[in-house]
C-alpha positions as CSV (number, residue, x, y, z in Angstrom):
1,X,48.7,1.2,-39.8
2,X,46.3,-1.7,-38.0
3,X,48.1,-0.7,-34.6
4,X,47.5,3.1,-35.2
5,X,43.6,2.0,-36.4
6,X,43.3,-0.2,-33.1
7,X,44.2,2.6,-31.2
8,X,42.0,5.2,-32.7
9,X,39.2,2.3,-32.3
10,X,40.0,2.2,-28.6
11,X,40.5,5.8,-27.8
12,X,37.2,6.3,-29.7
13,X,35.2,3.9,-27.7
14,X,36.6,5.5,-24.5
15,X,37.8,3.9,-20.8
16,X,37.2,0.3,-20.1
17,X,34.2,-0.4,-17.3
18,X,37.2,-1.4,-14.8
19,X,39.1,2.1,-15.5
20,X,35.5,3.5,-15.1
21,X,34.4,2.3,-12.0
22,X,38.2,3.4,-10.8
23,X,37.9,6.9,-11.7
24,X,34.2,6.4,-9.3
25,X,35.9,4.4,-7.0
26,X,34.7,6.8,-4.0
27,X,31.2,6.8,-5.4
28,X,31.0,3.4,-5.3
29,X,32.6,3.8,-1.6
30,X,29.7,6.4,-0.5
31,X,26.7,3.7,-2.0
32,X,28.5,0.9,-0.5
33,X,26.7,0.6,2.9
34,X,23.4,1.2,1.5
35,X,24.1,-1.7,-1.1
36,X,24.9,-3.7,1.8
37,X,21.9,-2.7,3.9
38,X,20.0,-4.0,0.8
39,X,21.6,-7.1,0.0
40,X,21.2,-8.2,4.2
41,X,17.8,-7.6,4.8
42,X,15.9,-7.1,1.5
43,X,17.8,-9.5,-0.7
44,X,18.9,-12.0,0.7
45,X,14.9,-12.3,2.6
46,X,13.6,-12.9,-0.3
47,X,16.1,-15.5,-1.6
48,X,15.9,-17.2,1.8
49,X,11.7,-17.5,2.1
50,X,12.1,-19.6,-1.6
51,X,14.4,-22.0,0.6
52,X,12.3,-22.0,4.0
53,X,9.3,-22.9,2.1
54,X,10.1,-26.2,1.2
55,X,10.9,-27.2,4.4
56,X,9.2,-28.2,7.7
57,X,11.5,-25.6,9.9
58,X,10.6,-24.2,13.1
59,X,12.9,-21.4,12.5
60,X,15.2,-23.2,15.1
61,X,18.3,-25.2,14.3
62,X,19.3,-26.6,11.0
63,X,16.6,-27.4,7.8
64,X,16.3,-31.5,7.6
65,X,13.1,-31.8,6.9
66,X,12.3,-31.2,3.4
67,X,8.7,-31.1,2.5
68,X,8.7,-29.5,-1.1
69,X,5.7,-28.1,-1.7
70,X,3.7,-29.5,1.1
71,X,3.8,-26.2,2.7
72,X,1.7,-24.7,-0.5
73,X,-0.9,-27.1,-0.3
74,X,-1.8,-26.8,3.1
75,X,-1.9,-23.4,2.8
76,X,-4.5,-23.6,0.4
77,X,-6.8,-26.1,2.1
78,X,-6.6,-23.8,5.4
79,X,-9.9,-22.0,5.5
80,X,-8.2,-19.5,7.4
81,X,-5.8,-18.6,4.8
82,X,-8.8,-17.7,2.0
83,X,-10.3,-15.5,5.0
84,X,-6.8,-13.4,5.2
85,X,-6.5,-13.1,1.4
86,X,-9.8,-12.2,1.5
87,X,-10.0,-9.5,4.3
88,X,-6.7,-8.3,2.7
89,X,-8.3,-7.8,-1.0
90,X,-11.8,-5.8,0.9
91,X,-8.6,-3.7,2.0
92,X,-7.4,-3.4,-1.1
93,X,-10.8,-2.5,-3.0
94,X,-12.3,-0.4,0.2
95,X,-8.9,1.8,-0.8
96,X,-9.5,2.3,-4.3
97,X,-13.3,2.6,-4.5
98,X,-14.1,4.3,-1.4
99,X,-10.6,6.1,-0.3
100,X,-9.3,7.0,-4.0
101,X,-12.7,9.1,-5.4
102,X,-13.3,10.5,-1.5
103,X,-9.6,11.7,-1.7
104,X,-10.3,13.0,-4.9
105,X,-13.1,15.2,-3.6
106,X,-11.6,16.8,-0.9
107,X,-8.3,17.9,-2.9
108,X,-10.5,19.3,-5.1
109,X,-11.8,21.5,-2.5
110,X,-8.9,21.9,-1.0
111,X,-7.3,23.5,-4.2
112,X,-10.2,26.1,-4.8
113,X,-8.1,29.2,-3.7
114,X,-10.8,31.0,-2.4
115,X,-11.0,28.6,0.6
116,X,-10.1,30.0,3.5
117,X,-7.9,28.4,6.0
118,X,-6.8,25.8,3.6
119,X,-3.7,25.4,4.3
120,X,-5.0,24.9,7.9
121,X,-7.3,21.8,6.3
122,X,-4.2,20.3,4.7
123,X,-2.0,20.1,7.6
124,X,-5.2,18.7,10.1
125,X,-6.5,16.0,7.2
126,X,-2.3,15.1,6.9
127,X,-1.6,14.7,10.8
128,X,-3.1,11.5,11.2
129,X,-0.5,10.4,8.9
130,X,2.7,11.0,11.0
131,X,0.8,9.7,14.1
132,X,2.1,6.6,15.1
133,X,-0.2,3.6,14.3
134,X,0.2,1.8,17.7
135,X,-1.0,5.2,19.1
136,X,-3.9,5.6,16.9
137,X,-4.9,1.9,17.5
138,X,-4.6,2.2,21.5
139,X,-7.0,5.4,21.1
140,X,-9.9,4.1,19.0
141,X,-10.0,0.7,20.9
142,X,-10.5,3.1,24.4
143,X,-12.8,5.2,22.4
144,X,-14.5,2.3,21.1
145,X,-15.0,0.3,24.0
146,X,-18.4,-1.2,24.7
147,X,-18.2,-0.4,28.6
148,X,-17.8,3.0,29.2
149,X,-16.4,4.3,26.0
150,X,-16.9,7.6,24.5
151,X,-18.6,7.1,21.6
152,X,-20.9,4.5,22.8
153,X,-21.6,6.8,25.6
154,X,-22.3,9.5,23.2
155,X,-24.8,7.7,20.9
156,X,-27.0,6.0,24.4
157,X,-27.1,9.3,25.6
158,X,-28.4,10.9,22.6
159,X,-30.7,7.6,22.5
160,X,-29.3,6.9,19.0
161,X,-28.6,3.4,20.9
162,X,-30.6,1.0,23.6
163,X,-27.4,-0.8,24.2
164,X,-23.6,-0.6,23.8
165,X,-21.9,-1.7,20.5
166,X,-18.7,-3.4,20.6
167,X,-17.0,-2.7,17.6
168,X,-14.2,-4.3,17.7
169,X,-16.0,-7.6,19.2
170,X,-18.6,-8.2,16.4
171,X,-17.7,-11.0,14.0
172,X,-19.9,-8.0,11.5
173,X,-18.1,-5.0,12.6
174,X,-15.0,-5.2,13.4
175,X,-13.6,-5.2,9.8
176,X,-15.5,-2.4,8.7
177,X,-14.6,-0.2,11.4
178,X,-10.8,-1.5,11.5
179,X,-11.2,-0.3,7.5
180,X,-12.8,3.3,8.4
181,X,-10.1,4.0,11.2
182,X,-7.5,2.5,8.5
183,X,-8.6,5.2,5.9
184,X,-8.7,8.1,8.2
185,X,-5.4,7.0,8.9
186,X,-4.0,7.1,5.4
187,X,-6.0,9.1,3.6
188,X,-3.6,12.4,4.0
189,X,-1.1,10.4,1.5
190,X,-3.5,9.7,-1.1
191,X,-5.2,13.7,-1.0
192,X,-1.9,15.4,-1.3
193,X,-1.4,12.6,-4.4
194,X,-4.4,14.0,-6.0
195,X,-3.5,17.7,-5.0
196,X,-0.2,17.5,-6.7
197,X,-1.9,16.1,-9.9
198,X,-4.5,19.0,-9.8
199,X,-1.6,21.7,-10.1
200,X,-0.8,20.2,-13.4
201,X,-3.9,21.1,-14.9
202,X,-3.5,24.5,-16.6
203,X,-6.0,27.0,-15.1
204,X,-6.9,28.6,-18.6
205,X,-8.8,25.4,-19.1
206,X,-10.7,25.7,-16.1
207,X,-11.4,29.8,-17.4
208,X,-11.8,28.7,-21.2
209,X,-15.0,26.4,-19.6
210,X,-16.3,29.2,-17.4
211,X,-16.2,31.6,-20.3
212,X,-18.0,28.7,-22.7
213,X,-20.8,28.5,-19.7
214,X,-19.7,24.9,-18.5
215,X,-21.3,23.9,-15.2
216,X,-19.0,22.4,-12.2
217,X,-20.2,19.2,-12.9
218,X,-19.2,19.0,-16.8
219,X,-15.8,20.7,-15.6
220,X,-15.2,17.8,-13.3
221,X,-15.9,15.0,-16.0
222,X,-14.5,16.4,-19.5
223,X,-11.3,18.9,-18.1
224,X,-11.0,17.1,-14.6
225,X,-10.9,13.7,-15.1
226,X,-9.5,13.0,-18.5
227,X,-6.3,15.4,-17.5
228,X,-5.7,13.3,-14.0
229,X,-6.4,10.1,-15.5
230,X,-2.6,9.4,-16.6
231,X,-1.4,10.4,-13.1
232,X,-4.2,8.4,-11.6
233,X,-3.0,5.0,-13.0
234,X,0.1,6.0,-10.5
235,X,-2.0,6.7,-7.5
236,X,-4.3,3.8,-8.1
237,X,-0.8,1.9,-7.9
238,X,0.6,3.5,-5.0
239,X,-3.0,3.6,-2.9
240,X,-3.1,-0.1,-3.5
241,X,0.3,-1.1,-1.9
242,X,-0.2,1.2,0.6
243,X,-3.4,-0.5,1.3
244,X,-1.7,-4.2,1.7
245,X,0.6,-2.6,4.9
246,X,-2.6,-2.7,7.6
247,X,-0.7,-5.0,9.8
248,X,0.1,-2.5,12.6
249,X,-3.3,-1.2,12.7
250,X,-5.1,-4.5,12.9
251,X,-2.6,-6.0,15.0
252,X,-2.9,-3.4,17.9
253,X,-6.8,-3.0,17.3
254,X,-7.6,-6.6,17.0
255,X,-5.1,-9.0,16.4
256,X,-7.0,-10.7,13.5
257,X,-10.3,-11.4,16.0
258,X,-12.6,-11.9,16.8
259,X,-12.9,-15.2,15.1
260,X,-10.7,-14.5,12.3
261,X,-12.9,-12.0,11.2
262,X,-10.2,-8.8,10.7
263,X,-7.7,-11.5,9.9
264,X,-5.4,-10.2,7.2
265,X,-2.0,-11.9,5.2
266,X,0.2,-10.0,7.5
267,X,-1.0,-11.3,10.6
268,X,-2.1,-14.7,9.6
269,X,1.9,-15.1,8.3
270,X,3.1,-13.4,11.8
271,X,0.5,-15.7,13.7
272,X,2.4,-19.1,12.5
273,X,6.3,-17.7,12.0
274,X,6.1,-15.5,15.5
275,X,3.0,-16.4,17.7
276,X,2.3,-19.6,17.6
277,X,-0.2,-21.6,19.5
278,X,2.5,-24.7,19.2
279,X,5.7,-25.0,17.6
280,X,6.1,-22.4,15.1
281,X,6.0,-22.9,11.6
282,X,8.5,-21.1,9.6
283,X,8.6,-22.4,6.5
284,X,4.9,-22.6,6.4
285,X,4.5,-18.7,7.0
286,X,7.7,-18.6,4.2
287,X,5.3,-20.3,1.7
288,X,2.7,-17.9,2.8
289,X,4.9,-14.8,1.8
290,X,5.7,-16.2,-1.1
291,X,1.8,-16.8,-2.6
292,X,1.0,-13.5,-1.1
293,X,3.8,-11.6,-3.1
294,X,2.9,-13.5,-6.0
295,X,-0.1,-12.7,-5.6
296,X,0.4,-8.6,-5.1
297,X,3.4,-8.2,-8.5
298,X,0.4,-9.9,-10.5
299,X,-2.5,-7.4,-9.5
300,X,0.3,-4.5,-9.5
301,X,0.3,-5.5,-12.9
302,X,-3.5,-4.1,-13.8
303,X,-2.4,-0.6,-13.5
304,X,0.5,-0.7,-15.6
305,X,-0.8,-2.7,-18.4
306,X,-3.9,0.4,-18.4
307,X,-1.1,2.6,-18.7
308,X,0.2,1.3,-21.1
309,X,-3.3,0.6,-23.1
310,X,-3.9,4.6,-22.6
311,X,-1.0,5.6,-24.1
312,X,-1.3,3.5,-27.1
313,X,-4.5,4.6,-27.5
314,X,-3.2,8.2,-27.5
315,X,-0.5,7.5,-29.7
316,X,-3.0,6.4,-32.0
317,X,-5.3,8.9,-31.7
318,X,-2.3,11.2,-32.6
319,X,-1.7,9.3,-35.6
């Protein structure tokens, strides 16, 4: 009787995991490169920056000089370093307070279906997109040029200037305009975010407020806007990582110059692993990573603990 039980027990609880994964072996055998991919270079990065950082490694030959945290502190008391995580937050921030609401204005317009050509919109406000950054950066610096480029060119002639501007060489401009050119770059992403939320806003809401006499304006702020909010806790998330990836574009435009000024956390960690003025320092730009990520999973934590708030606070309301 306690063997036929035992094997009722087992037959009701099914295969064991090894029988499983048997019966899957070739779907295991199909995700097995891509498991592999991810353990070389994603994995087993991040494992390895938490070693190189506490040591005094050029990147060259074995790790004998173990400096603990050494690395941490000077990273901290390097001016240099507070510029970059600075310039990289103004990214951040210039993203979701100038990029987010403008994005959110012109899919709005964009998904009134009695614009013409709008489709035709789409695709031209998306391209910039797929261009290639290198390409974009290569452009604007010729276009920008203080000696003979186009848009100075345009503004002396037009006597909107008395003399060139160099963009790109101003300790004042260069950040702001490597921020414009960044968000006419990326802005495509973050409209057809917002034009994908605005289809899941049922259109007899927007008729149920024409019929009551609502303006545009009171549509925008009480049908609008409380509808995308959910959604737009996930764009604010995705904008801002999105934001964090300007190295290419500042790299080509400016490098970090002048002065530091455009310097970001990207560049300042390539600067000392890759492009160093003297031997480079690889487990210094490790330690560098490792504050910066740090730094990014904390603030990546805002928008999920407001989602979370708001749907509490729904719940509740419910209740």
């Amino acid at each position: 009787m306690l063997i036929g039980a035992g094997v009722s027990v087992r037959s009701r609880q099914g295969p064991t995991l090894a029988r499983r994964m048997w019966r899957h072996r070739w779907h295991y055998l199909f995700v097995l490169p891509m498991i592999v991919l991810y353990l070389l270079f994603t994995a087993w990065p991040m494992v390895a920056s938490w070693v190189y950082s506490v040591f005094n490694w050029s990147g060259y030959g074995p790790m004998t000089d173990f400096v603990g945290l050494a690395n941490f502190r000077d990273a901290f008391s390097d001016p240099l370093f507070w510029r970059a995580f600075r310039n990289t937050g103004i990214f951040a921030l210039f993203a979701i307070f100038i990029q987010m609401p403008l994005s959110l204005l012109i899919a709005i317009v964009l998904n009134n279906s009695a614009l013409r050509g709008r489709n035709i919109y789409r695709v031209l406000l998306f391209l910039p997109v797929v261009t290639t950054t290198a390409v974009v950066g290569v452009v604007f610096a010729v276009l920008l040029d203080p000696s003979g480029g186009p848009i100075n060119e345009f503004l002396l002639s037009h006597t909107f200037l008395d003399r060139p501007v160099n963009f790109l060489g101003s300790d004042h401009l260069a950040l702001p305009t490597v921020l414009v050119i960044d968000m006419w770059k990326g802005m495509g992403v973050t409209i057809v975010y917002w034009l994908a939320a605005l289809q899941t806003v049922p259109a007899e809401m927007y008729e149920a407020a024409r019929i009551d006499g609502a303006g545009r304006r009171q549509v925008f702020f009480r049908i609008t806007v409380p509808l995308l909010a959910p959604l737009g806790l996930v764009i604010l998330l995705l904008t801002f990582v999105t934001s964090l990836n300007a190295f290419d574009i500042v790299k080509v435009m400016t490098d970090g110059g002048p002065n530091g000024s455009t310097e970001i956390m990207q560049t300042y960690i390539y600067r000392y692993a890759f492009q160093p003025e003297g031997t480079p320092r690889f487990g210094f730009a490790a330690a560098v990573g490792i504050l910066f990520g740090v730094a990014v999973m904390l603030m990546s934590l805002i928008p999920v603990l407001m989602r979370r708030w708001q749907q509490h606070r729904s719940e509740g309301a419910d209740r």
